[in-house]
C-alpha positions as CSV (number, residue, x, y, z in Angstrom):
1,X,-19.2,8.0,22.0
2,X,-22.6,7.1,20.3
3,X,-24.2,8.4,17.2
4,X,-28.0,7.4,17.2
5,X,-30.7,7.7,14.7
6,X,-34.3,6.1,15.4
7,X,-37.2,6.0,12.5
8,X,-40.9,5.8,12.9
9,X,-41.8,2.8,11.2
10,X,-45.9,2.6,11.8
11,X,-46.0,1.7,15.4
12,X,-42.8,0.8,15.9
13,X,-39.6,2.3,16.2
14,X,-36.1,1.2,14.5
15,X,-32.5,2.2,16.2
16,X,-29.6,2.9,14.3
17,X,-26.5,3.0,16.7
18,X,-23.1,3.8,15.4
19,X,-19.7,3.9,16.7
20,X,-18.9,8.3,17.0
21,X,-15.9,8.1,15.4
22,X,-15.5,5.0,12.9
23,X,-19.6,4.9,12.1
24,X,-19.3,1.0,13.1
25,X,-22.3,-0.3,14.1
26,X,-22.9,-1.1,18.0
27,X,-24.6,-4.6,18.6
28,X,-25.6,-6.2,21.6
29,X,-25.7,-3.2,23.4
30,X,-28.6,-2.4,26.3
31,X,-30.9,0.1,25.5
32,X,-33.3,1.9,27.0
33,X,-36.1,4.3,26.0
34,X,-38.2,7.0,28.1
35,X,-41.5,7.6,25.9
36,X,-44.1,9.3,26.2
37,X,-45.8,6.4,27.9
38,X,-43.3,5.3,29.8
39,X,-40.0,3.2,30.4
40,X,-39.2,0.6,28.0
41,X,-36.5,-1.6,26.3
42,X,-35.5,-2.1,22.9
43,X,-34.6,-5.4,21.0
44,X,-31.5,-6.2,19.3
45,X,-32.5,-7.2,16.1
46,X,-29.2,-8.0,14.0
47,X,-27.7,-4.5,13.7
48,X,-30.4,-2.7,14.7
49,X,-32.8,-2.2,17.8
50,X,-36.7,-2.3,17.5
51,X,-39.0,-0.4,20.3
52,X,-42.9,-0.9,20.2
53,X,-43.9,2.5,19.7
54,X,-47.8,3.1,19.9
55,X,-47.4,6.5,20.3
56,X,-45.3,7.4,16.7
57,X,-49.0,6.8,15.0
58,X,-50.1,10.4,17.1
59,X,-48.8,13.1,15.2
60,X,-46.2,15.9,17.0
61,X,-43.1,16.2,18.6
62,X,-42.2,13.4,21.1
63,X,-39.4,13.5,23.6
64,X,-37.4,10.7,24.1
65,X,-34.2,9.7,26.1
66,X,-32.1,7.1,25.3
67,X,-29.6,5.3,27.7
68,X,-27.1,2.7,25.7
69,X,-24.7,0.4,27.7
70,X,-22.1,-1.1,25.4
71,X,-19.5,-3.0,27.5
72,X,-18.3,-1.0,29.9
73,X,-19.5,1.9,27.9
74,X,-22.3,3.7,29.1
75,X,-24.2,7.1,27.5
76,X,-27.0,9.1,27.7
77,X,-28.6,10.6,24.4
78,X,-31.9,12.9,24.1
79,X,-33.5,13.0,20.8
80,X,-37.0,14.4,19.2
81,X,-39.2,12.2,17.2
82,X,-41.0,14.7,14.8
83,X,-44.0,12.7,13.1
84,X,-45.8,15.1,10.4
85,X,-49.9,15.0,10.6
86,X,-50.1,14.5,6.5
87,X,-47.3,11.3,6.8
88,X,-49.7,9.8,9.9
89,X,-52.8,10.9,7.5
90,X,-51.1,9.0,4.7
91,X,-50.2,5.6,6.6
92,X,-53.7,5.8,8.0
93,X,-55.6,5.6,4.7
94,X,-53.1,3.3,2.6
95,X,-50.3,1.8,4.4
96,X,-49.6,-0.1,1.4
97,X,-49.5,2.1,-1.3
98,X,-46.4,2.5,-3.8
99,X,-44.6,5.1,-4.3
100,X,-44.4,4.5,-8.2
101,X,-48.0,4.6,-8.5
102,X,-48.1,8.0,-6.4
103,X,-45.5,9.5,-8.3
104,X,-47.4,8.2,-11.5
105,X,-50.6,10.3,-10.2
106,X,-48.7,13.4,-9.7
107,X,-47.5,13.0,-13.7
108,X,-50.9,12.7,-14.2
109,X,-52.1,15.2,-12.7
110,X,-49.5,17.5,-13.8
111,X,-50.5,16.5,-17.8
112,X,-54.3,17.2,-16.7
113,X,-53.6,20.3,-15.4
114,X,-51.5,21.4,-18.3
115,X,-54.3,20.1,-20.9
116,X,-56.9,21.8,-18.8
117,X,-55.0,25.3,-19.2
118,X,-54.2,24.6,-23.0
119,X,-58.0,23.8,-23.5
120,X,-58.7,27.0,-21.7
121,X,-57.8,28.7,-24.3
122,X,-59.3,26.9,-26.9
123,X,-62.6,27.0,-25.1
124,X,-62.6,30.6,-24.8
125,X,-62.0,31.1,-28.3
126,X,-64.8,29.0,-29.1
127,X,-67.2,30.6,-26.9
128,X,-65.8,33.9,-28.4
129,X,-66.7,32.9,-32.0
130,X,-69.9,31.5,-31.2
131,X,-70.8,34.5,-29.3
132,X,-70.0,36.6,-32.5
133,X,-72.2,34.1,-34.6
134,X,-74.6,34.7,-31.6
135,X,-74.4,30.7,-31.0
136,X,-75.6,30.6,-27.7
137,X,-76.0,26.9,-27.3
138,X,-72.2,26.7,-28.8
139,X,-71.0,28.9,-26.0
140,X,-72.7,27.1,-23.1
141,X,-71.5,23.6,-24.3
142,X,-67.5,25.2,-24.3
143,X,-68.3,27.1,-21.1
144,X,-69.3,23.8,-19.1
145,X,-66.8,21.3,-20.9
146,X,-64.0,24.1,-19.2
147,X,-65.5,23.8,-16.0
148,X,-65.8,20.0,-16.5
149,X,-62.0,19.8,-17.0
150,X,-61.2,22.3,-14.4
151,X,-63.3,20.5,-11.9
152,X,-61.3,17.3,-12.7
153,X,-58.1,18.6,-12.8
154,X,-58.5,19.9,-9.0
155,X,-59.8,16.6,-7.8
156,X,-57.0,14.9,-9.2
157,X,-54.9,17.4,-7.4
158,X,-56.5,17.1,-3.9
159,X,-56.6,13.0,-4.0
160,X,-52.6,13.3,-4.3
161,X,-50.1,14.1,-1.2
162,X,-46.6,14.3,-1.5
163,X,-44.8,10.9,0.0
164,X,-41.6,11.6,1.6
165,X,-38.9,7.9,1.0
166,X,-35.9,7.2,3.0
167,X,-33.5,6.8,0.1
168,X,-29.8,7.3,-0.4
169,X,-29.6,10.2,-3.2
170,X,-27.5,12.9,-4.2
171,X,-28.9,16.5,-2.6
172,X,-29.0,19.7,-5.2
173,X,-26.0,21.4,-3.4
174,X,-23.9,18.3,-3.6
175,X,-24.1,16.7,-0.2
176,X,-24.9,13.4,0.0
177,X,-27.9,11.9,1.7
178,X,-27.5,8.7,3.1
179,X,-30.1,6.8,5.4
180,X,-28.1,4.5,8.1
181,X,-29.7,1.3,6.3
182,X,-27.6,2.8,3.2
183,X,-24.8,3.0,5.6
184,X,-25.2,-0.5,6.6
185,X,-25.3,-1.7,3.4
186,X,-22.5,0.1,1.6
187,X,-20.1,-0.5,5.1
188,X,-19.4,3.4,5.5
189,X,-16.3,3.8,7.7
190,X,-15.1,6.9,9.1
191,X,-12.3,8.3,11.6
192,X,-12.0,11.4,13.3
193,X,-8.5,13.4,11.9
194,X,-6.2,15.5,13.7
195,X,-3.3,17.6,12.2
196,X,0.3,16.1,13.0
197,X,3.8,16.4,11.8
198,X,5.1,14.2,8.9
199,X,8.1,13.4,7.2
200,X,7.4,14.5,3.1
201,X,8.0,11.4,1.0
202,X,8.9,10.8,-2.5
203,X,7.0,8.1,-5.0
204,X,9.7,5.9,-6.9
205,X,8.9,3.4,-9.2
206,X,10.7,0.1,-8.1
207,X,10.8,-3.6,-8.6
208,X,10.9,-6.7,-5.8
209,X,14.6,-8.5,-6.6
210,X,16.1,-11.4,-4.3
211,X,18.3,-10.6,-1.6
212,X,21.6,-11.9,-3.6
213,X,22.8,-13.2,-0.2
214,X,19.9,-15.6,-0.2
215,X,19.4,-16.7,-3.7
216,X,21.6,-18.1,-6.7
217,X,21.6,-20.0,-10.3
218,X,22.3,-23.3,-11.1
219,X,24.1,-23.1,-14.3
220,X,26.6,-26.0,-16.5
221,X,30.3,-25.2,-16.8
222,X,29.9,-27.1,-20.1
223,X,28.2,-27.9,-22.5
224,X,26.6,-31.5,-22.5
225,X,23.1,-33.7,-22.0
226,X,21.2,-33.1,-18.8
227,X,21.0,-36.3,-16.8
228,X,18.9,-36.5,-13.0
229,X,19.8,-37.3,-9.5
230,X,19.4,-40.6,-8.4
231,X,16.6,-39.0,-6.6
232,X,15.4,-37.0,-10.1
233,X,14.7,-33.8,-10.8
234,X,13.5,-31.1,-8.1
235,X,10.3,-29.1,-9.2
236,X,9.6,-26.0,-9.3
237,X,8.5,-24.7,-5.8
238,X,10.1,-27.1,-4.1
239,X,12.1,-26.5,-1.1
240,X,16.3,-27.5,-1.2
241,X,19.5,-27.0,0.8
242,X,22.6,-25.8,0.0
243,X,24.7,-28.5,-1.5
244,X,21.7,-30.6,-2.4
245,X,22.4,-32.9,-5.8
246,X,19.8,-31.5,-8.3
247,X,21.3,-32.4,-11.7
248,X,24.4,-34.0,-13.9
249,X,25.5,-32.8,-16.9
250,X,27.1,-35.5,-19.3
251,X,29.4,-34.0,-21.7
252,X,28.5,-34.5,-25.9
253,X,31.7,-34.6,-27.6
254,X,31.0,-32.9,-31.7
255,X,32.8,-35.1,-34.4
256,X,35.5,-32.6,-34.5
257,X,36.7,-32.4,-30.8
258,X,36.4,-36.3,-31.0
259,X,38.9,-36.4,-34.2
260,X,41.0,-33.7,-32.1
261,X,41.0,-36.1,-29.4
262,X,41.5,-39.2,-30.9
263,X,44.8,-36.9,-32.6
264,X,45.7,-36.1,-29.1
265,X,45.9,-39.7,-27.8
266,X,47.7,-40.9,-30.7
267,X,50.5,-37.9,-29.5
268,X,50.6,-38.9,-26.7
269,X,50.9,-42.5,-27.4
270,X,53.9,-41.7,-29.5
271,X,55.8,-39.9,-27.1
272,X,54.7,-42.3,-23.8
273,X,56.1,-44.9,-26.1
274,X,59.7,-42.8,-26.9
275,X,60.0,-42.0,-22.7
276,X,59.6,-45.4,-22.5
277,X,62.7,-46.5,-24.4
278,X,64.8,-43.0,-23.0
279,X,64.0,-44.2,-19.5
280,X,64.7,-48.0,-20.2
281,X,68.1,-46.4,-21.8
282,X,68.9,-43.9,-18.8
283,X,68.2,-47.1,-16.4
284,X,70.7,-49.7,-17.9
285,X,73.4,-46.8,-18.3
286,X,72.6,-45.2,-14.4
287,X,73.3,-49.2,-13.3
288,X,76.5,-48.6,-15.0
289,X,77.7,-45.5,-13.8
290,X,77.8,-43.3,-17.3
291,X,74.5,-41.7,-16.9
292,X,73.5,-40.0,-12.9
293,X,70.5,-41.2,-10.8
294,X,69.2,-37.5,-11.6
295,X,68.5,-37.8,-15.0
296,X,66.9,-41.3,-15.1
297,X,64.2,-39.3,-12.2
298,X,63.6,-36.7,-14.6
299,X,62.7,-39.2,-17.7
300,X,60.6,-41.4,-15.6
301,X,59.1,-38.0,-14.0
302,X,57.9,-37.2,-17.9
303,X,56.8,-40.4,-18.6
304,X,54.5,-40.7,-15.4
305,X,53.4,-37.4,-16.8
306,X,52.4,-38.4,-20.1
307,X,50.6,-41.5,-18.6
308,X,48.3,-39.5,-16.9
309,X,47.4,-37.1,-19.7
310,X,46.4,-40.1,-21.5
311,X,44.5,-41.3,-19.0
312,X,42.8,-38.3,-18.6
313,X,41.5,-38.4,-22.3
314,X,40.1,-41.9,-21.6
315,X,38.1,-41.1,-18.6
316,X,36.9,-37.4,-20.3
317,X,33.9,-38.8,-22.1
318,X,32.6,-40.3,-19.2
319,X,32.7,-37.5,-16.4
320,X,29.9,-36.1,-15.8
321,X,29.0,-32.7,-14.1
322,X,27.4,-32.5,-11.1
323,X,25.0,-29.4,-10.5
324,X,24.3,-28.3,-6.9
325,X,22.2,-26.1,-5.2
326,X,24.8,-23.2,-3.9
327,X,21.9,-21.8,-1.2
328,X,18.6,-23.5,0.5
329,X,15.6,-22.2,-0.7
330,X,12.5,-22.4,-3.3
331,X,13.2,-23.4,-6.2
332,X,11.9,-20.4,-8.5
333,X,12.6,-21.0,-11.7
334,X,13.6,-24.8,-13.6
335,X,14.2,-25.7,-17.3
336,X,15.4,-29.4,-16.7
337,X,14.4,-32.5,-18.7
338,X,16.4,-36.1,-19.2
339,X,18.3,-35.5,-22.4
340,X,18.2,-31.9,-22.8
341,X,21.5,-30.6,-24.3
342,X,22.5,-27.3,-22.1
343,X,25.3,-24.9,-23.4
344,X,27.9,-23.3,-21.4
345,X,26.3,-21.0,-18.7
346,X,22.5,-22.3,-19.3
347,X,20.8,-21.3,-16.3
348,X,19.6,-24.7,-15.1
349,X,17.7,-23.7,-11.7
350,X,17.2,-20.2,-9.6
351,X,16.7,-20.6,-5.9
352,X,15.3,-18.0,-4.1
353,X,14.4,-17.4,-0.3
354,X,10.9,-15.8,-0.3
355,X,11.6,-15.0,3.8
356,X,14.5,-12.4,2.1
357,X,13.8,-10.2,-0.2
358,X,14.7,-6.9,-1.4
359,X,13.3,-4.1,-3.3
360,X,15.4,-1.8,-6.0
361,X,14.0,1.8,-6.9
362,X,15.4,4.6,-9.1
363,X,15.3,7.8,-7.5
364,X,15.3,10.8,-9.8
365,X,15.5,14.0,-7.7
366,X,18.0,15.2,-5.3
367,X,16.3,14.5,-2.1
368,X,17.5,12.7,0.9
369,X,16.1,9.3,1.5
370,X,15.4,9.2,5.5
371,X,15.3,5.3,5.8
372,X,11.6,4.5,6.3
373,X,9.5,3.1,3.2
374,X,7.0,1.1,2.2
375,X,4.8,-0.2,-0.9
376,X,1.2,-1.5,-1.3
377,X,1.2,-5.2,-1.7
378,X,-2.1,-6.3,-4.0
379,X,-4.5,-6.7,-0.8
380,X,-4.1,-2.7,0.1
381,X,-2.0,-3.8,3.2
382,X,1.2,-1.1,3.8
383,X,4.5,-3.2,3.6
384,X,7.6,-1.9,5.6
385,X,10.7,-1.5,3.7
386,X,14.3,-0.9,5.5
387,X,17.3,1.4,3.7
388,X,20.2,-0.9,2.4
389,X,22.0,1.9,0.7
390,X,22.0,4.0,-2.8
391,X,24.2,4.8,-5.6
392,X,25.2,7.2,-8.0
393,X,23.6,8.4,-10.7
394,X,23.2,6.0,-13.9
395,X,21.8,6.1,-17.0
396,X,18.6,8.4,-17.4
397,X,20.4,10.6,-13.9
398,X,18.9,7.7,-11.7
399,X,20.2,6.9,-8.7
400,X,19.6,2.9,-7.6
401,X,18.3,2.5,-4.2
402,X,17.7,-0.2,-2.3
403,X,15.5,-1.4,0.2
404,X,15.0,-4.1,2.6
405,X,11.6,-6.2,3.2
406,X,11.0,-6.3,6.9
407,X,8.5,-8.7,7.1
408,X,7.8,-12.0,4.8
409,X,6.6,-11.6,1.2
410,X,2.7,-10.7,1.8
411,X,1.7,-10.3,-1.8
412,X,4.6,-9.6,-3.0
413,X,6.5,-11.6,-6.1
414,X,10.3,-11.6,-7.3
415,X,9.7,-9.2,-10.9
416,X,7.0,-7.6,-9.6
417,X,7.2,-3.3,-10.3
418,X,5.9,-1.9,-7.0
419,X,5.5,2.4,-6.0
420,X,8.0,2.8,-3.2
421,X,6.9,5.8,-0.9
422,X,10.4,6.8,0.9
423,X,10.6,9.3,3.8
424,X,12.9,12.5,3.1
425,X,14.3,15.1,6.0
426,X,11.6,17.3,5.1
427,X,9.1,17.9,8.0
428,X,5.5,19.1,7.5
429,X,2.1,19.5,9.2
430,X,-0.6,17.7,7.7
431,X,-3.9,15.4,8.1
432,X,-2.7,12.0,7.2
433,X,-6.0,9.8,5.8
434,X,-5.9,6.7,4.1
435,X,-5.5,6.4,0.6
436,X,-9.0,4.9,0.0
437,X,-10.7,8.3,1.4
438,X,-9.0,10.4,-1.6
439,X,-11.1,9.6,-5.2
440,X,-11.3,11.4,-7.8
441,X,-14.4,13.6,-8.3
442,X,-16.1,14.3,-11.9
443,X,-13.7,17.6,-12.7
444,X,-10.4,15.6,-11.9
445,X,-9.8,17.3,-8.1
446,X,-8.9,15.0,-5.2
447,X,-11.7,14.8,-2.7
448,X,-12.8,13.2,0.7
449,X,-16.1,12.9,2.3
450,X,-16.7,14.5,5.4
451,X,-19.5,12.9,7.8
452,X,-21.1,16.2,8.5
453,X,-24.5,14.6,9.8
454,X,-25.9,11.0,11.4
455,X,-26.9,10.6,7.6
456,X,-25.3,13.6,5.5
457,X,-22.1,13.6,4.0
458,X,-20.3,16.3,2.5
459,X,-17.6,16.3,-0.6
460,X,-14.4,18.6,0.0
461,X,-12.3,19.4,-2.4
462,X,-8.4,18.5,-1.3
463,X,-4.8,19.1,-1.4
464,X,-3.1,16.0,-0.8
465,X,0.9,14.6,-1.0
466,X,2.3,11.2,-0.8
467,X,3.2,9.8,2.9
468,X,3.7,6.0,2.5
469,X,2.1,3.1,0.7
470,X,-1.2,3.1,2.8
471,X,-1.6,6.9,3.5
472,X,-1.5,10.6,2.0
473,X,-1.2,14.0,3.8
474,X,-3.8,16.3,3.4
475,X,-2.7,19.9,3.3
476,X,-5.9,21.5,2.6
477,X,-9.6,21.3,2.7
478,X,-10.3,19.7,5.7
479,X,-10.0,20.7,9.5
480,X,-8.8,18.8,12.6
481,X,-11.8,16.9,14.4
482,X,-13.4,16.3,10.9
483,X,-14.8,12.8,10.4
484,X,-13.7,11.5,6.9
485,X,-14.6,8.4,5.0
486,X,-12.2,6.2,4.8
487,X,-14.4,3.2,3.5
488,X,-17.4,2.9,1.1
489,X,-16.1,7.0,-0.2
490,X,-16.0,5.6,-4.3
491,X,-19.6,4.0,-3.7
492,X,-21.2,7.3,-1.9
493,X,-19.3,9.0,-5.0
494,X,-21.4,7.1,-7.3
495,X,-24.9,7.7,-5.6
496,X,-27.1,10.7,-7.9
């Protein structure tokens, strides 16, 4: 259940304990310690336990056993504290010293024994031409400045030990070597996989639209000067119902339709004024007998007629156009202003519901959508999509598909072009990771890192195919049981 890692740290010792599976550190768990001098109990100390140690400063191997209680969790782990007799020797002389300055020494060390073996060389060949000259006081001078030089050179050497740090690095064969305060830091995550069957999915390139049963458009009928509600203008954002007032539209009459009115009026002036005199005709001569009751109907039928045309001219001008909302929801989109002159059809106002919307893909194989989808909102979180229906194929041998949003827009915005991952009839086994553990390594492959060791990890190369917006399948390169990185894998990527 447990994976534990404990450090020598002078007389003390440090406790690293992870969750097996995820690598999530265990706090505010009990634990205690059999050491070679007995029982004892470690402190929590944020993430990490510390244990009074005496004993690490003795150099050897020291058995230790280890019983955690997290919860109702309970384990019992044996480990073996190794502590080297040069690291002890080391702490012991200079506890303090820095690793820059000891890694400076060996550089110079290295440079005096390279100049002591290039001025070897030269010294013999000076005591070789002095011995020819028979300079014997030459030769004796070259012979001890060599030994001079040699001498130093060794001391240098001895003063200088190798100091082993506790770093994060990149290992020669590739691994990764990570210590668990590296761990902590970067927030390494891991789960254990296991092989499963999985529906193959296709990757279509879609776009979020309105559900056109929950939104609409505002739009004029005709042309004219925009005009607000009593109560103004909604905003943008703004929450209305269906049926809500949100604008008038007051008709602008151009100089020509008002000369073609004014023309119609005066018609119809003309020709109210001629019913009038027929129908005063038809009444005096229906009183007399010469003329029926039917026809004097019909006159004063066409003169009502008439009246109300004319009427209908005088109140045009002053009509206005009301604009209402044909839905309830947000308002989305608004390009209203007192006294701006709107066309026919000017799109006024768009109301959508954010609660309903819809996605529409374009599906260019033959493959058989299953019904189950989903895309990546922004945040990384997997959003659920539900099947509406498709169509034929369009332009470019498309086919439109669309999809329902289960759940509330998360991320999500009306326009936005989204991946849909879409669940075929095709079955097959695979590993199924997140899509965080697959990067890209420096040759262009797909790989994961594998937690081979409490602070090794191991890059595999992968074969991986699309599952759903927050997960892949892996097909190849890793093995059921293995525990993969599924957070922190770009940063261990980056460590040399």
């Amino acid at each position: 259940m447990f994976e534990l890692v404990a450090v020598a740290d002078g007389p003390a010792l440090k406790i690293y304990i992870d969750n097996f599976d995820t690598n999530e550190p265990v706090t505010g768990a009990m634990v205690s310690v059999e050491t070679p001098l007995g029982p004892a109990t470690a402190i929590v100390d944020g993430d990490i336990y510390l244990l009074e140690a005496p004993w690490a400063m003795e150099p050897g191997d020291h058995e230790l056993l280890f019983t955690l209680e997290a919860g109702a969790d309970i384990d019992f782990l044996t480990a073996t504290l190794t502590i080297p007799v040069g690291v002890v020797a080391a702490k012991t002389a200079s506890p303090n010293v820095d690793l820059r300055v000891l890694l400076a020494a060996f550089s110079q060390s290295d440079a005096v024994k390279m100049a002591a073996l290039g001025g070897t060389g030269f010294l013999l060949g000076l005591s070789v031409m002095a011995l020819r000259r028979r300079r014997i006081l030459a030769a004796g001078v070259a012979v001890v400045a060599l030994a001079v030089m040699v001498t130093t050179s060794v001391a240098v050497a001895a003063t200088t030990e190798p100091v082993v740090r506790d770093v994060a690095q990149r290992l020669p064969d590739g691994r990764i070597f990570a210590p668990k305060v590296a761990q902590r830091i970067l927030a390494i995550r891991t789960i254990s996989v296991g092989e499963a069957e999985y529906r193959r999915s296709v990757e279509m390139a879609g776009r979020v639209i309105p559900d056109p049963n929950a939104s609409g458009f505002v739009q004029t009928a005709i042309g004219g000067r925009l005009a607000p509600p009593p109560q103004g203008f909604p905003l943008i954002g703004s929450k209305v119902e269906a049926g809500q007032l949100m604008a008038l539209v007051e008709p602008s009459l151009a100089a020509a339709d008002q000369s073609s009115i004014r023309q119609s009026k005066a018609e119809l002036d003309q020709q109210i004024a001629l019913e009038e005199r027929q129908v005063a005709r038809y009444r005096s001569l229906a009183t007399a007998g010469t003329v029926p009751m039917a026809r004097l109907e019909e006159a004063e039928l066409t003169l009502q007629g008439l009246r109300n045309r004319r009427a209908a001219l005088d109140a045009l001008p002053m009509t206005a156009e009301p604009l209402v909302a044909p839905v309830a929801g947000i308002i989305s989109k608004a390009n209203a202003a007192p006294g701006l002159i709107a066309e026919t059809n000017t799109e006024v106002f768009h109301i959508i519901d954010p609660a309903k919307l819809w996605v529409e893909a374009s599906l260019f194989t033959n493959a058989d959508i299953w019904g189950s989808a989903s895309v990546t909102a922004a945040s990384g979180r997997s959003i659920q999509l539900s099947l509406i229906g498709s169509g034929f194929a369009e332009d470019g041998q498309a086919r439109p598909v669309k999809f329902r949003i289960d759940e509330p827009m998360v991320g999500l915005q009306v326009g936005q072009r989204v991946t849909v991952y879409a669940e075929t009839a095709d079955v097959t086994k695979g590993i199924g990771v997140p899509r965080d553990a697959v990067i890209r390594g420096g040759n262009g492959e797909n790989i994961v890192f594998v937690h081979v060791g409490p602070e090794l990890f191991e890059p595999r190369p992968v074969r991986v195919a699309p599952l759903d917006g927050g997960r892949v399948i892996v097909l190849a390169g890793i093995a059921e049981g293995d525990r993969v990185v599924t957070q922190g894998a770009e940063l261990l990527n980056q460590l040399r």
